[in-house]
Steps between C-alpha positions, in 0.01 A plus 500: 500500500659697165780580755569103513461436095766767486735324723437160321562665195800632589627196653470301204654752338811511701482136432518547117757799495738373792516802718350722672729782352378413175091484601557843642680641212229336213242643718657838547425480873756505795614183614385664918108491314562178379610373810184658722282339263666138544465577881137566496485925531302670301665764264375814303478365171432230514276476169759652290751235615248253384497699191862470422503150619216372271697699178826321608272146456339669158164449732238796593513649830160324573620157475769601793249665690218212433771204581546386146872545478652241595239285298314278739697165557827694463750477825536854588867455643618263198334561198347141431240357459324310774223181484 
């Protein structure tokens, strides 16, 4: 379940930043994790990539791990927000 809040997160990420060049590098991960993770593998690491993607969104690694980033309500692929 945290594996798949980690993916969402990074996926509206890439979605905000524009590539996934760019979510690797502000993550200081390799784009080859970043890419298992999208595909559903399982990666060592994976909390501290939740780590450095909840300090990219100026969030607590909790609220990546707990599904609070995106907030509820928020597309995960677009950024906005949905009724």
């Amino acid at each position: 379940m945290e594996q798949e809040r980690v993916r969402v997160a990074l996926v509206f990420l890439h979605a905000r930043i524009g590539s996934w060049a760019r979510v690797a590098k502000v993550v200081k991960s390799k784009r080859a994790n970043l890419r298992r993770v999208r595909a559903g593998h399982r990666i060592r690491g994976m909390r501290a990539l939740a780590s450095r993607v909840a300090r990219v969104a100026g969030m607590d690694a909790r609220a990546v791990l707990d599904g609070r980033f995106p907030p509820p309500g928020t597309c995960p692929h677009c950024g906005n927000e949905q009724s």
